[in-house]
Structure formats: structure tokens, C-alpha cells
N, C-alpha and C positions, 0 to 999 in steps of 0.2 A: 022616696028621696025627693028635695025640694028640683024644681021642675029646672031655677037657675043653677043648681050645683051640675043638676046633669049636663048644661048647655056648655058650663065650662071644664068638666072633666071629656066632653065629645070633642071640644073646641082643642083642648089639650092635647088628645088623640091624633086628631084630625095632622096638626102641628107634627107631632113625634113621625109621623107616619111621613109625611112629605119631606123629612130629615133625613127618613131614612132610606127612603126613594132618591132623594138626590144624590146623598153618597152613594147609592149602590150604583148609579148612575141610568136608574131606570126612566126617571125624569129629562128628558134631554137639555144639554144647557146648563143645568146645575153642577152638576158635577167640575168640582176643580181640574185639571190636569196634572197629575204630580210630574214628579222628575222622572226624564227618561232610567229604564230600569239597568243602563248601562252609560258610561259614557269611551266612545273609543278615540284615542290618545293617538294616531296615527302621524310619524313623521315620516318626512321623503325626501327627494333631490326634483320629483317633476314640477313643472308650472301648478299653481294651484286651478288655473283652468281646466287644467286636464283631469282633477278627480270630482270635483266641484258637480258636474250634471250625476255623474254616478254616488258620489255620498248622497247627492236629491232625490234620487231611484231607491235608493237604498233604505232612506229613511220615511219616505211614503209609503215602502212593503213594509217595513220592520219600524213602526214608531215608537217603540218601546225603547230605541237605542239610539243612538247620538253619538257620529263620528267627524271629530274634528283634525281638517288635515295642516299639517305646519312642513312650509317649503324650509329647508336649511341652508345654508351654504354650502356650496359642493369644496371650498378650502376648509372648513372644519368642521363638518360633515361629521366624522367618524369621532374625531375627539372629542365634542359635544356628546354623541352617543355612547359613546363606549363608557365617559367620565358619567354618565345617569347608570346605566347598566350595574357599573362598580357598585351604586349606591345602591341597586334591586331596585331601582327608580327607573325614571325616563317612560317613553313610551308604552303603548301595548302592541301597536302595530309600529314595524319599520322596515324600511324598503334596504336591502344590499343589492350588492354586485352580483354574478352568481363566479365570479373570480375572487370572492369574499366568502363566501361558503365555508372552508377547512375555518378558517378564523372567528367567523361568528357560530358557529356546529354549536357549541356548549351555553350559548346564549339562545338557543332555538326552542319554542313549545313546538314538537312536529301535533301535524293532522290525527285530533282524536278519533282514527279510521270508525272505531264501533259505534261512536254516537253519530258521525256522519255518513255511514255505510259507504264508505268511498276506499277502495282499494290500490296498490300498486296495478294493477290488472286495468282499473278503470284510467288509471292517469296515464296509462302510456297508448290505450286508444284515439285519450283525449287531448294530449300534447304532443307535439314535433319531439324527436326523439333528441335531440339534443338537451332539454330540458331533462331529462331522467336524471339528470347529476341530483336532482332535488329529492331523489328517491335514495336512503341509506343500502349499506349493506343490507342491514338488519329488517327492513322493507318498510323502513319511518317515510312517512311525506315531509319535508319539513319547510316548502311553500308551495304556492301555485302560481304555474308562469302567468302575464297576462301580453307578452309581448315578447321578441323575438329580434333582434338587429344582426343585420350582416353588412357589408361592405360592396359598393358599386358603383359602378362606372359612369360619371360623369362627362358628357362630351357637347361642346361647343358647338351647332348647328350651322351657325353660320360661319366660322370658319373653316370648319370640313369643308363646306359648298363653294368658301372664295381658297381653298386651295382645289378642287376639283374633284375629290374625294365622293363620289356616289353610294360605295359599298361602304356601310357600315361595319366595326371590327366586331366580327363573333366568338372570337377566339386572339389570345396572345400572341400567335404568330400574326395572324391580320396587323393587330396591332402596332408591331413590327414596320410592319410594308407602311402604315402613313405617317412615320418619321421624319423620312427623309422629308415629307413635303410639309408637313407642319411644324417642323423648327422652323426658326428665324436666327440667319447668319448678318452680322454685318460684312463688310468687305474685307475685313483684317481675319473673319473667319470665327468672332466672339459669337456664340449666344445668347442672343438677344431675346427672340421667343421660342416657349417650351413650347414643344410635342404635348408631354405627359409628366407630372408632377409625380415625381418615385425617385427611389433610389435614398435617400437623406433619412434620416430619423428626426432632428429635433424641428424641424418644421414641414414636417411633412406630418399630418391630418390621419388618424389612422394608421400610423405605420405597424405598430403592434399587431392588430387585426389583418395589414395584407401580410406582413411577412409571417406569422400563421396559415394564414389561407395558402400562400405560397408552398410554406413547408407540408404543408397538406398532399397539395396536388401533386409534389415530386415524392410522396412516398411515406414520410415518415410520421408517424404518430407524433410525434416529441415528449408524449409521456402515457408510457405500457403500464396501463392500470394492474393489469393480470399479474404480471411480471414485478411491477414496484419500482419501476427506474426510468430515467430521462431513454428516450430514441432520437436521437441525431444523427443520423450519419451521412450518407452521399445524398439523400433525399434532402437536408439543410443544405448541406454545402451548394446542391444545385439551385436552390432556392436562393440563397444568397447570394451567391454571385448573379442569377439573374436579376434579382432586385438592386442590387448596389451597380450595374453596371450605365444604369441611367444616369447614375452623377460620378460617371468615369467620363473626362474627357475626353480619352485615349478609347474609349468605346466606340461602335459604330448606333448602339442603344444610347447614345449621350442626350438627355433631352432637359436636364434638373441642373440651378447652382443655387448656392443657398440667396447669390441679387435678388431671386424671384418673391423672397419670401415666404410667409405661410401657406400652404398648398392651395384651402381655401379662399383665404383672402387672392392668390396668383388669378385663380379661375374664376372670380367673379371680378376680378378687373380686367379680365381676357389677358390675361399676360402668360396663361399657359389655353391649350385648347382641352387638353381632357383631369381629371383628377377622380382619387378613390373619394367617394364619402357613405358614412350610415344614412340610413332612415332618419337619426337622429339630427343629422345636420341640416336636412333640405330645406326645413322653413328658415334657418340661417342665412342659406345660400341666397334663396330667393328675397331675403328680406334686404342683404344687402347690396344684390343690385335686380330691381323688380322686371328689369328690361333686356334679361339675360333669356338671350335666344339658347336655351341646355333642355339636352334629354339624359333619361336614365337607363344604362344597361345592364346589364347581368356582368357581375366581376367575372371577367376573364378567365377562361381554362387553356390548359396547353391542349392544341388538335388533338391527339392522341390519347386524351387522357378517358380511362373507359367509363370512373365513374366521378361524377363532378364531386364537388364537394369546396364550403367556401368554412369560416370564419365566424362566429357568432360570439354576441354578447348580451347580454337583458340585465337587465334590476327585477327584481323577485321581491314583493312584498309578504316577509314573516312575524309571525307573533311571537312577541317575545316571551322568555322564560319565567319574568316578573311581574307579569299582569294580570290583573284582580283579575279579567274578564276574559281569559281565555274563550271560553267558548260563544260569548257574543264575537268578538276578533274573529275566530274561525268562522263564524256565521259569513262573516261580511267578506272573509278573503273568501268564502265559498262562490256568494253572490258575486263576486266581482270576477273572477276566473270561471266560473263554470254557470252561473246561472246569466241576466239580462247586463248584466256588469259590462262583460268584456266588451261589447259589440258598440255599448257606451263609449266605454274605453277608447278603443279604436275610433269611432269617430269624432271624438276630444281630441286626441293626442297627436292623429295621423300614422300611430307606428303599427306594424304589420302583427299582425296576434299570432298569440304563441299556440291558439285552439286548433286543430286540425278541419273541423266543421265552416270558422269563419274565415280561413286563408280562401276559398274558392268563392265568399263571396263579394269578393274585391271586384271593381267595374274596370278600372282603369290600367293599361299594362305599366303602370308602375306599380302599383297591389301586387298585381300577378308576376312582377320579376320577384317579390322580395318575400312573396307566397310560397314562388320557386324556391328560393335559397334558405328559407327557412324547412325546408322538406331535406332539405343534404346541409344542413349546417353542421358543424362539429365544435367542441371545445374539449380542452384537459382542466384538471383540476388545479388552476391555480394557489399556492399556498401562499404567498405574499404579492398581491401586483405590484405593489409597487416596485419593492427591490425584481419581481422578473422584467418588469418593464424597461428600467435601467439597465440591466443586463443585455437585453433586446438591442436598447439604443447603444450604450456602448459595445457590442459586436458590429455592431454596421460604422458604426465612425471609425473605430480600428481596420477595419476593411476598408474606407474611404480613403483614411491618409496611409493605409500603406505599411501600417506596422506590422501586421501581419499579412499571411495569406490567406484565402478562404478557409480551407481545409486546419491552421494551424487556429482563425479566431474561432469555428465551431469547434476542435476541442478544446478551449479554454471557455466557452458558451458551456458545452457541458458540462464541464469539471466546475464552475461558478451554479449551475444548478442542480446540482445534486446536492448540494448543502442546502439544498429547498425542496425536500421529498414534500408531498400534500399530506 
């Protein structure tokens, strides 16, 4: 063979071979990068700060997949979703309530336990047991918590100190005793400054959540899963009337009138001294007034009460029904709840995790109040919040003005939610 053909058939060679080194990507540098081998569709209600370091983490373990997160309005929030859902559209991942559970149930992919080897058995090691709603009858996962909110006591530093108050309240009777000295009476005998922001519904911050917690600590379930029906009985009624008796004038507990305003907005204009709020509210609080002398307590029990128990609520990030990508989704809800995720999470977000491993590694005794309350939190399975919400509020306003009595608005509270089995 002529000595130039061989130069360029070895030439040729030489060429094919470096072709196919760079695609295989043995060559470094050559190689293209294709398209992530997923892309995940995640929408939510949080700040995009808060998932932003964790999809970073996530997608430097896993670069083969690509998770993009979209903040919503929390006003049309659901109708947006639900109207993609209708279409087998919309996202792969989306964040609910877990008071939205019965209602999204049939929009849900649960946890493909066998390809993840993750069991009922494993999840309630590794979550606060309040979270287990997330676990079916039938023993489906159908998300994983990464967070955990309850309700606590906010209290005024420096007005405690300029009414004379040294003991801090441990308890709801405590509470009680600094009444008298932290309202503000004018001479005609008006209240002018509150004690403690309670008692009201529509501007009162959390009312759902204490008068829950309330009905808790006096007894009653308010809904027997075993059983199938509403529990209200003398356990509301007591609750009730202690909560509504702080915006009774005619009370010796009188500390709330609606002058004050939003509960929130009261306590950071010092215009009340104490208020409930979540985990959720605190970067709020503090943003709108930065030179608020407040610390945070454990929500209140009654002395006697043998075993605490407050109130809980979270957002639950699931995959939905209609997504190409199930199991990258699950990957990531894996990563995010059980693997370097959460701990990200938590320190983005500030909110207290839902993991039982990272509650103890909180520094601060605000971690550790809400570490606490997250170990005895409770909920029922709400079937619609909203319409129970309204029900919530109008019992306590019919208790306010007087149309009924306690015991006559919680049996029309019951009898109004029993057309709302979960």
C-alpha cells in the first residue's frame, strides 16, 4: 500500500478515535454536557431563600437533575394548583398544609417504600409523632415532614421589669397574677393597655391554633379518629370560656378590645405586653420593630395539667400524582427530609424540624422551647380549614356578644362540624 494512503487512512483513524473518546467522555473537556436527566417542577408558599442553598446541595450530589422552585401567592395558592392538577398538569413537587391532607389524599404519589427501603416503622423513629397523619391507614407515606410549628408566648422585657414583675409566667395561672399589673386603666377605668392579646378571633394572630391547644389541655380530643366523630364536650366548653373571657369586660381576665388591633401588630408597638405567635411569625415580629426588647416562652399549660401538650401545624412537601418524574421527586423529598436537606432547611428558614435527631441540636433556648413543643404537639385531621376555621371564629364572636352561652355555642360548634367528617 502507497506509503501516503496509509498516512491518511492512520490520520483518519487517529480522528474517529478522538470522536469517540470525547463522547464517551474519556477525553476531559470534550464532552458536551446534555440536559439534566430530569427536571423537578417544585412549587410552594416559602420564601425562595429558604430552599435556594438546599436545591444547591442537592443538585451538586445529584447533577443529573434539576429542581426549580416557584414562590405562589398564598391568595391563590390553591386555585392556581388545583386548576393544573385538573389538567394532570401543573407541578411535580407541591408543598400543602397538612390541614389539607383529606383534600389533596387522591392528588398524592405516596413514598415508593421498596425502591427507597424506607418504612412506616422508619418514619415514626424519625419524626415527631404528630407528623404520622402523613402515614395512611393502609401504611402509604404520602410526604415527609421538614418542619414542625406550634404556638408561644411572647412577652415584653421591659415592661414586665417597669411593672415589677421578676417571676416570669410558667404556667396560665402565673399568667393570671400579672394582669392586674400589666393592664393600663385610664381614670374613667377604660383599657387602655393590654396585659395579653387573647380572647377575639378576627384579630387576634393564631387564634385557631390557641383555641386548639386550649381544647387540648382541658381534655378533649375534638376529633376521635377510632370512634369517627367530633369530641367536644366540657373539655371546649372550659377552654372556651377561658379563652373568650379576656375580651369580657365584665371579667376579672379582661386584658383584649378589638382598639388594640392585630395582635401582632399590638405587641410590636408595645401596646399589649404579651401575645401568642408561631415560629412562623418571629422574623415578622422582629422585622417590624428591630428594638423590641421580647423573649419567647413555652405556650402555656394549666398547673395541674399532668401531660403538656400544645397545637401544631407544618406544610409538607408532596409529589404529585401527575409527574413524569416521580422518582427523581422522591429522590429530592428524600434528600431534603432525611438525608443533608433538613439541617440546610433549618438553617434557611429558622423553623424548628420536624426530624427527631435535629430538635436536640438547636444552641439557643428558643430551638429548645419549640424542640420541646414539637415532642407533645397534636393535631386532628382537618377536612376543609377553611369553612373549620370560620366555624372556630364564629363560636367565639357568638360567645363575645352574648348570643349564646358557652355550653349552647359549643353544641352548635359541634353540630356545624359534623357535616365536616375528614
Amino acid at each position: 500500500m502507497d506509503s501516503k494512503i496509509k498516512l491518511i487512512l492512520i490520520g483518519v483513524g487517529v480522528v474517529v478515535l478522538i470522536i469517540i473518546l470525547a463522547v464517551l467522555g474519556v477525553i476531559p473537556g470534550l464532552k458536551k454536557s446534555g440536559p439534566p436527566a430530569a427536571q423537578i417542577n417544585f412549587w410552594g408558599l416559602e420564601e425562595e431563600d429558604f430552599w435556594e442553598p438546599v436545591i444547591a446541595k442537592f443538585e451538586e450530589k445529584f447533577p443529573r437533575v434539576s429542581v426549580k422552585y416557584k414562590k405562589l401567592s398564598p391568595t391563590t395558592y390553591e386555585d392556581t394548583l388545583l386548576n393544573s392538577l385538573a389538567e394532570a398538569a401543573g407541578p411535580d413537587i407541591f408543598v400543602v398544609k397538612n390541614t389539607w391532607l383529606a383534600k389533596y389524599k387522591n392528588k398524592i404519589y405516596p413514598l415508593p417504600q421498596q425502591y427507597f427501603n424506607y418504612s412506616q416503622g422508619s418514619f415514626r423513629k424519625d419524626f415527631v409523632n404528630v407528623t404520622e397523619e402523613l402515614i395512611t391507614p393502609e401504611g402509604q407515606i404520602l410526604g415527609l415532614p421538614v418542619f414542625v410549628d406550634t404556638p408561644v408566648l411572647l412577652y415584653n422585657r421591659d415592661l414586665f421589669n417597669a411593672a415589677g414583675i421578676a417571676k416570669i409566667p410558667g404556667n396560665w395561672e402565673e399568667v393570671l397574677d400579672t394582669l392586674s399589673k400589666l393592664n393600663k386603666r385610664s381614670s374613667s377605668g377604660e383599657l387602655t393597655g393590654s396585659a395579653i392579646a387573647l380572647g377575639a378571633s378576627k384579630n387576634i394572630s393564631n387564634s385557631f391554633e390557641i383555641i386548639n391547644s386550649l381544647i387540648f389541655q382541658f381534655g378533649d380530643k375534638i376529633y376521635d379518629s377510632a370512634a369517627g366523630q367530633f369530641d367536644l364536650q366540657e373539655g371546649a366548653e372550659k377552654a372556651l370560656s377561658f379563652y373568650t373571657s379576656f375580651a369580657d369586660s365584665g371579667s376579672p381576665n379582661y386584658s383584649w378590645a378589638s382598639k388594640f388591633g392585630q395582635s401582632l401588630d399590638a405587641f410590636t408597638q408595645e401596646k399589649t405586653v404579651m401575645a401568642i405567635a408561631m415560629a412562623s411569625d418571629l422574623s415578622r415580629v422582629r422585622a417590624k420593630n428591630p428594638h423590641l426588647n421580647f423573649d419567647v416562652l413555652p405556650f402555656p399549660q394549666p398547673r395541674s395539667i399532668r401531660i403538656p401538650v400544645v397545637y401544631a401545624n407544618y406544610l409538607v412537601p408532596i409529589v404529585s400524582n401527575f409527574s413524569p418524574n416521580v422518582t427523581s421527586a422522591w429522590e429530592f423529598l428524600s434528600f431534603v427530609a432525611l438525608g443533608d436537606g433538613a439541617a440546610i432547611y433549618k438553617e434557611s428558614s429558622g423553623l424548628p424540624p420536624a426530624r427527631r435527631d435535629l430538635l436536640s441540636s438547636g444552641t439557643s433556648e428558643e430551638d429548645k422551647i419549640f424542640g420541646r413543643q414539637a415532642l407533645i404537639a397534636k393535631t386532628w385531621p382537618v377536612s376543609d380549614e377553611k369553612s373549620v376555621k370560620k366555624i372556630f371564629e364564629e363560636t367565639v364572636e357568638t360567645i363575645n356578644s352574648k348570643s349564646l352561652n358557652v355550653q349552647q355555642a359549643v353544641s352548635q360548634m359541634l353540630s356545624q362540624l359534623s357535616f365536616m367528617q375528614p
